[in-house]
MILO-26255 format. One line per field, with one value per residue (C-alpha): x, y, z; residue number from 1; residue in one letter. Coordinates in steps of 0.02 Angstrom, whole numbers, plus 50000, padded with zeros to 5 digits. Example, Ala and Ser with C-alpha at 12.3 -4.5 7.8 and 13.67 -1.06 7.14 Angstrom:
residues 2
east: c(50615  50684)
north: c(49775  49947)
up: c(50390  50357)
n: c(1  2)
res: c(a  s)
//
This chain:
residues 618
east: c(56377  56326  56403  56372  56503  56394  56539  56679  56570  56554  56730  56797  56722  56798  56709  56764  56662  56540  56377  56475  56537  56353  56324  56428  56427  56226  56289  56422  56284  56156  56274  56374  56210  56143  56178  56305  56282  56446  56544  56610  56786  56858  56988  56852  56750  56899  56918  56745  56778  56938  56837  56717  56859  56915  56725  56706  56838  56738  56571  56529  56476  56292  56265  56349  56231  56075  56128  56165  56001  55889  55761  55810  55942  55945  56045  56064  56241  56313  56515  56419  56331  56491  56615  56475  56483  56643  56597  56567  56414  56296  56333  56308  56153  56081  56167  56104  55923  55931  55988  55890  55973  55913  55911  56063  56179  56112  56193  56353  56396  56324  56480  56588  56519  56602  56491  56448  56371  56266  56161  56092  56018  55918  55830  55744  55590  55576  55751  55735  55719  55899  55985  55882  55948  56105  56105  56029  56190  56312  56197  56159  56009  55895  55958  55824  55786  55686  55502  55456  55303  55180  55097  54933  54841  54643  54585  54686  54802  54793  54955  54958  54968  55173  55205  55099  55170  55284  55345  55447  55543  55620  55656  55580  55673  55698  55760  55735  55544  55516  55448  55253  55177  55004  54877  54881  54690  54651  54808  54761  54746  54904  54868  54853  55026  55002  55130  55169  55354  55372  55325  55251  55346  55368  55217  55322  55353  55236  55264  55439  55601  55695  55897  55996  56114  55955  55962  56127  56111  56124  56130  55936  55908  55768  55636  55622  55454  55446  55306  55146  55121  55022  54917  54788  54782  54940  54920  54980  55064  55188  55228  55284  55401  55454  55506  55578  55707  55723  55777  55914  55981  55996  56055  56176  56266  56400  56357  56416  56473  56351  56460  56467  56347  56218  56263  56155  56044  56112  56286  56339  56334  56471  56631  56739  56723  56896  56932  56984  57144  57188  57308  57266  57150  57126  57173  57167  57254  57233  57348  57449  57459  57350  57239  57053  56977  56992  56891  56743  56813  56975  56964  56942  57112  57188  57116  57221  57389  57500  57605  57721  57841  58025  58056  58131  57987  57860  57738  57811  58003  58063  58060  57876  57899  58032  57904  57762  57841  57900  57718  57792  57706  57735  57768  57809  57854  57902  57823  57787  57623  57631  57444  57313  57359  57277  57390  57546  57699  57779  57664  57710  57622  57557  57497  57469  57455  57270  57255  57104  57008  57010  57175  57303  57324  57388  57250  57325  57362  57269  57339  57325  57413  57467  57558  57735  57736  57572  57640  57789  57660  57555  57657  57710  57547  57484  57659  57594  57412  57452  57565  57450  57333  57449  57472  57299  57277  57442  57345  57216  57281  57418  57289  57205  57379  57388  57215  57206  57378  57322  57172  57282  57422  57270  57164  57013  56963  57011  57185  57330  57491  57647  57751  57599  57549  57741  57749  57576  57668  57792  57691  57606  57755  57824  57650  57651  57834  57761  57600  57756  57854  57696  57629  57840  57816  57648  57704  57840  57723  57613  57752  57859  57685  57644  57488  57536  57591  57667  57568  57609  57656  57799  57939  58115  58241  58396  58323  58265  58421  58510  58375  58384  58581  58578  58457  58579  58734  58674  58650  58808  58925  58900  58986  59124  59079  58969  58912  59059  58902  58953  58772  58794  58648  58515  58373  58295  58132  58031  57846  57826  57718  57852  57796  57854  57995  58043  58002  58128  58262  58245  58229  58393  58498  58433  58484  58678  58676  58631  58752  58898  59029  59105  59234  59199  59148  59053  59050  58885  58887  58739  58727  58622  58661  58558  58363  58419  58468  58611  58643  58801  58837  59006  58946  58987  59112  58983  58890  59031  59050  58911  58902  58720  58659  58489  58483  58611  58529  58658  58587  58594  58649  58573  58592  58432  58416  58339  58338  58171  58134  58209  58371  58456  58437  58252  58242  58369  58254  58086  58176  58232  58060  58000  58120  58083  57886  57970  58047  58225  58332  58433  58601  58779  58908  59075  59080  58949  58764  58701  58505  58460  58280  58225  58188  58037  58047  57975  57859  57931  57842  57753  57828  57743  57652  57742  57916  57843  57931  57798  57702  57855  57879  57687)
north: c(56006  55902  55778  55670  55710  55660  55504  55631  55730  55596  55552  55698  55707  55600  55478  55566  55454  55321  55405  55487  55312  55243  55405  55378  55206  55207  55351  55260  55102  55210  55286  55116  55011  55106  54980  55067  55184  55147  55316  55331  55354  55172  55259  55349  55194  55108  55261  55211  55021  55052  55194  55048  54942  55088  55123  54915  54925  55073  54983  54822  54664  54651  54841  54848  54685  54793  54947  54829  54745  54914  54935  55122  55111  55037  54856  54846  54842  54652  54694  54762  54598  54522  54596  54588  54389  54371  54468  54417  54269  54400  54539  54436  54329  54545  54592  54447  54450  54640  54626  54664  54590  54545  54350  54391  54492  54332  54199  54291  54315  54154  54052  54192  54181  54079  53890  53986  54128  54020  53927  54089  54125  53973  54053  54172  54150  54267  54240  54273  54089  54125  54121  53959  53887  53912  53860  53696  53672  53709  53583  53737  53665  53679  53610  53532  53341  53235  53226  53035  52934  52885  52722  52743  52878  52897  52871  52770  52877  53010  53092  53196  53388  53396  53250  53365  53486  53631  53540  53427  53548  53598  53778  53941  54111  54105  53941  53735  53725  53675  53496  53495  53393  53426  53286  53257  53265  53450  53575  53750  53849  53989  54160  54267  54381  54565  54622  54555  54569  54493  54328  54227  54169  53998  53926  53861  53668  53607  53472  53423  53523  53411  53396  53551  53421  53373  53545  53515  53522  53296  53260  53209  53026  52928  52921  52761  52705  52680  52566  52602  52661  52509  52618  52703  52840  52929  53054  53059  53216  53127  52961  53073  53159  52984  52928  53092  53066  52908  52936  53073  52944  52806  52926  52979  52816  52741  52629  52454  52355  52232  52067  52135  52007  52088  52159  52126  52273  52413  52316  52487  52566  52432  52513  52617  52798  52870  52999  53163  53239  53354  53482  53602  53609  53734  53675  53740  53698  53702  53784  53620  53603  53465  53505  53529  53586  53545  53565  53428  53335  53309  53327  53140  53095  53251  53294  53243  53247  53333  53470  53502  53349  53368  53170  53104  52984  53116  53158  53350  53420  53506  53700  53686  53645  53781  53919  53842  53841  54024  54087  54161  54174  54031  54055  53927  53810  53637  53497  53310  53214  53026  52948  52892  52902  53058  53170  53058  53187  53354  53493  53686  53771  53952  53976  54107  54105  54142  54239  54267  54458  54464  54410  54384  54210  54096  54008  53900  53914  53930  53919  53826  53658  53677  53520  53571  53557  53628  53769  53812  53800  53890  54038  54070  54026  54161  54285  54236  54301  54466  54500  54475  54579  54709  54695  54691  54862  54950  54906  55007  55166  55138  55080  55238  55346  55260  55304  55464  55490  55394  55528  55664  55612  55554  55723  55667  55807  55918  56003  55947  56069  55944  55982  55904  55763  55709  55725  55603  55476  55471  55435  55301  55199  55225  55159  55017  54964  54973  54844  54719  54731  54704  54539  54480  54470  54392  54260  54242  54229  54104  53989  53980  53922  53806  53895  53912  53789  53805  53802  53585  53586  53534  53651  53642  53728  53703  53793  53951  53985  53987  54095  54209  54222  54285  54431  54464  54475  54612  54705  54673  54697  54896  54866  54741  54606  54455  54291  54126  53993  53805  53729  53549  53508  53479  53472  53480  53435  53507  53482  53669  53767  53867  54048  53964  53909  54058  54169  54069  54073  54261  54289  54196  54260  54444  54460  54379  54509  54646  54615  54609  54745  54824  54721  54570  54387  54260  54086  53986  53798  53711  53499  53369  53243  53093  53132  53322  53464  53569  53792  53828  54022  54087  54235  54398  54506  54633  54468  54341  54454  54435  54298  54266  54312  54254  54410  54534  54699  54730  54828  54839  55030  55121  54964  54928  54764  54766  54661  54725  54850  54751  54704  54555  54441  54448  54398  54233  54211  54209  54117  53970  53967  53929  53807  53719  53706  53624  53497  53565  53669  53838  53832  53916  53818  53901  54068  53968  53978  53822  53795  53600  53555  53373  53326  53256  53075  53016  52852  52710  52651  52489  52353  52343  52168  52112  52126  52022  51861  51755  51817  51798  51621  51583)
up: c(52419  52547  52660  52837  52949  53101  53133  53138  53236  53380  53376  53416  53571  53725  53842  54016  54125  54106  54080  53927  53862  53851  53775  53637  53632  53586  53451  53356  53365  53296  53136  53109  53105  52958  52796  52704  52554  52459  52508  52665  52727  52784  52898  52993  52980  53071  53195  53245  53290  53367  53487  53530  53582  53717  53773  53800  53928  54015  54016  54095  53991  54055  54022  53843  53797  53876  53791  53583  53664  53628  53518  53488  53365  53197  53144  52947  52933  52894  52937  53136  53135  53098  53214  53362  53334  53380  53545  53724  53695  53796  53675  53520  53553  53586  53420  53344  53398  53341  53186  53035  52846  52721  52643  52541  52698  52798  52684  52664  52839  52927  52858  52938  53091  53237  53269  53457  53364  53211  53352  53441  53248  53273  53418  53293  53187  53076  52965  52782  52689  52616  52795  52863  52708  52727  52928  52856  52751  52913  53025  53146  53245  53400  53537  53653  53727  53589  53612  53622  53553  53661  53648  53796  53689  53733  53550  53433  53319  53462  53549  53692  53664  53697  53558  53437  53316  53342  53504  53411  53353  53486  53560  53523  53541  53723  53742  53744  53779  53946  54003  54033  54158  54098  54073  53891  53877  53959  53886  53925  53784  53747  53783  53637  53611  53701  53564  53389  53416  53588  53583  53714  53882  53877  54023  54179  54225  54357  54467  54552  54463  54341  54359  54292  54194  54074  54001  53901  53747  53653  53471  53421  53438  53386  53509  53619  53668  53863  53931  53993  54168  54240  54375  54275  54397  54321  54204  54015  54071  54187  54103  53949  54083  54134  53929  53910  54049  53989  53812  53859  53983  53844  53725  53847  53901  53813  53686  53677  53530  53456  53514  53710  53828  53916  54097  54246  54305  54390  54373  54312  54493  54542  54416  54530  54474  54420  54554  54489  54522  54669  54618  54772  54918  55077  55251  55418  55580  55757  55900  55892  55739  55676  55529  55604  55436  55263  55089  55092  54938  55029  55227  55265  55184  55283  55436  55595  55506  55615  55541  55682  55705  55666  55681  55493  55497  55517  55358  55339  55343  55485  55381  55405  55576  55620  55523  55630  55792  55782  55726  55555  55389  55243  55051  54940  55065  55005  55089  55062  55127  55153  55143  55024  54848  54796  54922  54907  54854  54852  54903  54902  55078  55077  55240  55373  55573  55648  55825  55914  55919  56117  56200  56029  56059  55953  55862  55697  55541  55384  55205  55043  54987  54796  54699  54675  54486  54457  54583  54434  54312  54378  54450  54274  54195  54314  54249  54063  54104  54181  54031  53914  54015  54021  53839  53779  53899  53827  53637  53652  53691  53548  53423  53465  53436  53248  53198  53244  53152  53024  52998  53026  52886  52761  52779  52803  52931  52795  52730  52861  52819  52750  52911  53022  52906  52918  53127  53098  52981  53131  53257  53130  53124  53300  53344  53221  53298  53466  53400  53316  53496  53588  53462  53510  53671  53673  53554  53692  53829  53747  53697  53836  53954  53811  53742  53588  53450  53296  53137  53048  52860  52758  52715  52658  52800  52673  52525  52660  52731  52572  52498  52687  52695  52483  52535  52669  52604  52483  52654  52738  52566  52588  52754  52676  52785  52739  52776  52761  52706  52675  52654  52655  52669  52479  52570  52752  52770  52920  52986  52984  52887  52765  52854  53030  52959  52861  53015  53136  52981  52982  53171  53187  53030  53052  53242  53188  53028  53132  53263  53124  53141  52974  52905  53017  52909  53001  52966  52937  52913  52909  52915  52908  53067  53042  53092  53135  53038  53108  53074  53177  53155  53221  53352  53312  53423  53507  53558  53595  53731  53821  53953  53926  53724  53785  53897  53780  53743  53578  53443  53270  53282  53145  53013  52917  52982  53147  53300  53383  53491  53643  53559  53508  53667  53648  53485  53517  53667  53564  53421  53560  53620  53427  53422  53569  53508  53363  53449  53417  53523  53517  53628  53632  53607  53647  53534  53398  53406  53339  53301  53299  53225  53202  53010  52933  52912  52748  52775  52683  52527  52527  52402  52251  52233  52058  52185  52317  52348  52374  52215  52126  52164  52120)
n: c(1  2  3  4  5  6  7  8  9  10  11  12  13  14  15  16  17  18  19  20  21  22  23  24  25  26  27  28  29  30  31  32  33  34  35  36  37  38  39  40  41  42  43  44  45  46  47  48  49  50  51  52  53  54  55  56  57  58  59  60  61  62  63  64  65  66  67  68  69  70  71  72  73  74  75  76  77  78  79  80  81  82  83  84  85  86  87  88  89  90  91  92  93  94  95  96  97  98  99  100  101  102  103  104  105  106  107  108  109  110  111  112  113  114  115  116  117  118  119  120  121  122  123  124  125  126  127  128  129  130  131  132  133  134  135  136  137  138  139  140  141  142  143  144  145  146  147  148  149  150  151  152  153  154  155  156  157  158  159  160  161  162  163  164  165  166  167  168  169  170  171  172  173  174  175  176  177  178  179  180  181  182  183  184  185  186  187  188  189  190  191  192  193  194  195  196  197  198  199  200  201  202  203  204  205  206  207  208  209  210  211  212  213  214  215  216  217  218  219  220  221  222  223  224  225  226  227  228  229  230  231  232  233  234  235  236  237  238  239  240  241  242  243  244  245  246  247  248  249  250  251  252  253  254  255  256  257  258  259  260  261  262  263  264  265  266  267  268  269  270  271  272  273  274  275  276  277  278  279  280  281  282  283  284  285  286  287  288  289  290  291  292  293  294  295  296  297  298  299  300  301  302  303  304  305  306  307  308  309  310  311  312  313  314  315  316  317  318  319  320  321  322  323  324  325  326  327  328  329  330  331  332  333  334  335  336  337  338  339  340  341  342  343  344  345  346  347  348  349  350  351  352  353  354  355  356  357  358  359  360  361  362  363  364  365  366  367  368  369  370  371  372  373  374  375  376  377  378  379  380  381  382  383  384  385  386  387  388  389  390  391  392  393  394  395  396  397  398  399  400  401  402  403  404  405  406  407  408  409  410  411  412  413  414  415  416  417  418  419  420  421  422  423  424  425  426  427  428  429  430  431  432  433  434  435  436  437  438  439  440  441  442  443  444  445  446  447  448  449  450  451  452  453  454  455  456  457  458  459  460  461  462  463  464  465  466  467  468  469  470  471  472  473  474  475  476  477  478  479  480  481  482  483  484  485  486  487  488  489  490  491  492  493  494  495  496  497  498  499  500  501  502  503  504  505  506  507  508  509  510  511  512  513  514  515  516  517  518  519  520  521  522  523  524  525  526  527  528  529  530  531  532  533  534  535  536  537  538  539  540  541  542  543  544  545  546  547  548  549  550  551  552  553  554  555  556  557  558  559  560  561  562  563  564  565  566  567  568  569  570  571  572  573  574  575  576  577  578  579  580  581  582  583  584  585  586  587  588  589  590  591  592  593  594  595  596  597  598  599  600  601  602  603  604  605  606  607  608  609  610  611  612  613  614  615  616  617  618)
res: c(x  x  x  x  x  x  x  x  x  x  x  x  x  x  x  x  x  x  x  x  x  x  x  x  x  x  x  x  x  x  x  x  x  x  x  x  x  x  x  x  x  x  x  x  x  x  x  x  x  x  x  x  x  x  x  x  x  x  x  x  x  x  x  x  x  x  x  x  x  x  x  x  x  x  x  x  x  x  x  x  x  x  x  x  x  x  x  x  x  x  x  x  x  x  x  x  x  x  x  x  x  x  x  x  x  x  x  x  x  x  x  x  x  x  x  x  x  x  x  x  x  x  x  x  x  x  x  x  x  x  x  x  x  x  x  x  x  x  x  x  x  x  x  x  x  x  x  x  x  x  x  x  x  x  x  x  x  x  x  x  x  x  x  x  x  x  x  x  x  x  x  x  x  x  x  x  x  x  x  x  x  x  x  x  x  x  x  x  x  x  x  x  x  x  x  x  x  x  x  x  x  x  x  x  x  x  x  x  x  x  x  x  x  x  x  x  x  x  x  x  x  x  x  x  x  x  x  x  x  x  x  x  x  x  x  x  x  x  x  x  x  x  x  x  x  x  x  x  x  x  x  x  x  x  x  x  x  x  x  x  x  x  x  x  x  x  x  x  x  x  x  x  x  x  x  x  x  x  x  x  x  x  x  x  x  x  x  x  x  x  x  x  x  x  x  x  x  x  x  x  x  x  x  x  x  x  x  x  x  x  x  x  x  x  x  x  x  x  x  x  x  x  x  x  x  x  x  x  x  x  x  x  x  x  x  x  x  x  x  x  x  x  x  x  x  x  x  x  x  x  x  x  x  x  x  x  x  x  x  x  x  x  x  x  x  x  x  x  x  x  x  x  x  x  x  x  x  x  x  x  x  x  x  x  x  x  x  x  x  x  x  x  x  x  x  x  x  x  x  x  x  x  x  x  x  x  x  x  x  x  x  x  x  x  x  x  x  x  x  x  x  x  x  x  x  x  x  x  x  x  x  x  x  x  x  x  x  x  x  x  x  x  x  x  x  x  x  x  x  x  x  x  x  x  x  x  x  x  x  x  x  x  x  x  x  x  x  x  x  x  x  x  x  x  x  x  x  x  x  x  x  x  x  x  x  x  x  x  x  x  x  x  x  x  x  x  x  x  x  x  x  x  x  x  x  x  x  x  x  x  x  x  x  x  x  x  x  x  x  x  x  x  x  x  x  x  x  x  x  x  x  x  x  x  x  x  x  x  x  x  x  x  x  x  x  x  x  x  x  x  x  x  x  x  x  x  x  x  x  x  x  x  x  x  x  x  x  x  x  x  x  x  x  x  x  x  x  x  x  x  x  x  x  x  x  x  x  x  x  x  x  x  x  x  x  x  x  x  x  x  x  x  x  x  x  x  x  x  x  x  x  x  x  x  x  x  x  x)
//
């Protein structure tokens, strides 16, 4: 009996440098891109992406594109296509240009794909007629500037060579086509292909570069018709530059209503442009302390203010000046500017003293003004990031660890004695507790710098916590302590989707059940108080203790309801930051917890016609 164990073979060897992570990088390529035979082991299967996740943080993004890029390896397998798309946008335009499926993979993938991912598929030209099919349904198109009609052909009915044919259509596989400034009557003919699957370079512009911002990619318009050049000694070639420009500047202004009068010309080019916001800018100073050098955008609103005055009436505070008289270095040191509107207000300073190579002397400063509210935002925007970082780094290794035990525990190396396949299952869940504590504080993160929101819906808050605090008190009756409920409150309608609202419920009720003592009853009241719904829980003893619960690290201590990994004053914290991004709030009052969430207001219906008053009295 035979059987491929060529995947398990690779796997079981690790990447110790780089040289060995292309290595086996271009080897799990080579035996996932085969199209699949039905068999297979999905665990290994999963082994195999998860071992591409590690080698991706080994090799850089340019050489993993060159390396999917390759025309060594083969690409028939739809779920690679699929989980390349969602890749880096160098890696999957490669993937994608590699990929060989057939009309049916195509059309059950495309809709899968992200919208980035669909419009590098429009770059090829040999798609089965099933997949350009389907990207006609989505609206996936070229992307390139229209290709207007001319009206000073040599012959009547005639059109220059780039109005012609295949040029309307946009870009080929490498790209928009580029503009030609050709005359229209003498087009060099295309070189014949060297290769039949390399197709031809695109022939460069001649003539003066055009603008950088042209190349964005506009929704097609209609062509507009530009009029003829009046000196005959033009060529076609340029005036179809000319109504090219043209159209994507038309299509690219704002359109007026039908009813606005017509505005004098160029009367555009008098509307003050809306300056954009300065949040932060680099300085530098002089020996006296007058800034000698600023950023271009903003050094003729700054330059000459002097940063060493004490007076009251002087543009900086005197902390500034005591840190600049005595040489030392600045950090997050509050200042205010007085001045143009765009630097008007409270500043935070990070700035260090220059001295000169020769003699040490004392040469100015040089630092970095930062607005003082973007300054908290940013300072924990930045806290946010490298936590996330951190935990993205810490998920690899772990996801690695519950694979591998996962293979272990399931066999599929072959027979695994019971005592080792338990020590696997183990390390399976300690890893899969690790993942759930690592997603908590990431949801954390997010939340707390406002980059995540909570999912809309409708649910009913009332009906959950009744339904929550019955599954608990089957829990805590073992222990002979329970749950004092008086739910006042029918109904409470939220704008949460039910899972959001079920999740805070639980996060909330869980962390109080856990915390409960044998014997000990709390009391749960829950009200409605006009356009807010009210859950005030009594706190149990272990954490009416504590001076801050936010910060408490009480435990459930061996109960099967759990708190998290990081205890019970993480979970209240993550559960006040959910209810904050709900518009509610999560506070201690005295020895109560109380959770406040604002209800959903039901529009008013309109009044039925027949009711009307003035219909009536008709």
């Amino acid at each position: 009996m035979h059987f491929d164990d060529r995947l398990a073979t690779v796997l079981r060897h690790r990447a110790a440098g780089e040289r060995a992570a292309k290595t086996q990088f271009r080897q799990l390529l080579d035996l996932l891109g085969e199209r699949p035979q039905g068999g297979g082991d999905p665990a290994l299967k999963a082994a195999a992406y998860l071992r591409l996740i590690a080698l991706a943080d080994m090799i850089p993004t340019g050489e993993r594109a060159a390396i999917v890029g390759e025309n060594g390896w083969r690409f028939r397998n739809p779920e690679l296509v699929r989980w390349f798309g969602e890749a880096h946008p160098a890696i999957a335009a490669a993937a994608l240009q590699r990929a060989d499926l057939t009309g049916e993979e195509w059309a059950g993938i495309i809709p899968t794909l992200p919208i980035r991912t669909r419009g590098f598929l429009r770059h090829r030209r040999d798609l089965p007629s099933a997949a350009v099919r389907v990207l006609d349904r989505l609206g996936v198109s070229d992307r390139a500037l229209p290709m207007p009609k001319t009206v000073a052909a040599k012959e009547p009915g005639a059109l220059p060579a780039e109005a012609e044919g295949p040029a309307d259509t946009g870009a080929g596989m490498h790209g928009p086509a580029p503009f030609s400034l050709r005359p229209a009557q003498a087009p060099d003919p295309a070189p014949p292909p060297t290769k039949a699957a390399e197709p031809t370079r695109p022939v460069e512009p001649e003539g003066p570069p055009v603008a950088p911002e042209l190349a964005e990619p506009v929704d097609p318009v209609e062509p507009v018709s530009a009029p003829a050049a009046q000196d005959p000694d033009k060529s076609d070639g340029i005036r179809a530059l000319v109504e090219r420009i043209e159209t994507f500047r038309k299509a690219r202004a704002p359109r007026t209503a039908p009813g606005d009068a017509p505005t004098l010309p160029m009367a555009e080019l008098e509307q003050p442009v809306a300056r954009k916001p300065i949040d932060s800018f680099n300085f530098g100073t002089n020996s006296e302390g007058r800034i000698d050098w600023a950023e271009p955008a903003i050094a003729p609103l700054v330059v000459g203010i002097d940063l060493s005055q004490r007076r009251a009436h002087a543009p900086l505070g005197g902390d500034f000046a005591a840190g600049f008289a005595n040489r030392q270095p600045l950090r997050d040191m509050p200042i205010t500017l007085r001045g143009a509107e765009a630097i008007e207000g409270d500043w935070i300073v990070d700035a260090a003293p220059r001295f000169t190579r020769g003699d040490g002397r004392f040469h100015g400063y040089v630092g970095r003004f930062r607005r003082a509210i973007a300054a908290v935002d940013d300072r924990a925007q930045r806290g946010a990031d490298r936590l996330r970082q951190l935990l993205h780094e810490l998920r690899t290794p772990v996801n690695a660890m519950q694979g591998y035990a996962e293979v272990i525990q399931q066999q599929v190396f072959g027979p695994t004695p019971h005592e080792y396949r338990a020590l696997a299952a183990s390390i399976a869940g300690d890893s899969a507790r690790i993942l759930a504590g690592f997603d908590e504080l990431d949801r954390l993160a997010r939340l707390e710098t406002g980059a995540l929101d909570l999912e809309a819906g409708e649910s009913d808050f009332a009906a959950i916590v009744r339904a929550q605090v019955d599954q608990l008190q089957s829990v805590l009756s073992p222990r002979v302590s329970r749950f004092e409920a008086e739910l006042a409150a029918d109904t409470a309608p939220l704008a949460l989707a039910r899972e959001e609202a079920e999740m805070l419920g639980w996060r909330v009720l869980a962390t109080m059940a856990g915390a409960t003592a044998a014997g000990e009853h709390v009391a749960l009241a829950m009200v409605q108080d006009g356009e807010q719904v009210a859950l005030r829980i009594a706190l149990p003893a272990k954490l009416a203790k504590a001076e801050d619960i936010f910060s408490s690290d009480v435990r459930a201590g061996g109960s099967t309801l759990s708190s998290g990994i990081f205890g019970a004053g993480f979970s209240l914290r993550l559960a006040r930051a959910e209810t904050r991004a709900a518009g509610g709030e999560l506070a201690r009052e005295g020895d109560a917890l109380v959770l406040s969430l604002p209800l959903l207001t039901a529009a008013e219906p309109l009044p039925s016609p027949v009711d009307a008053p003035d219909r009536a009295a008709g």
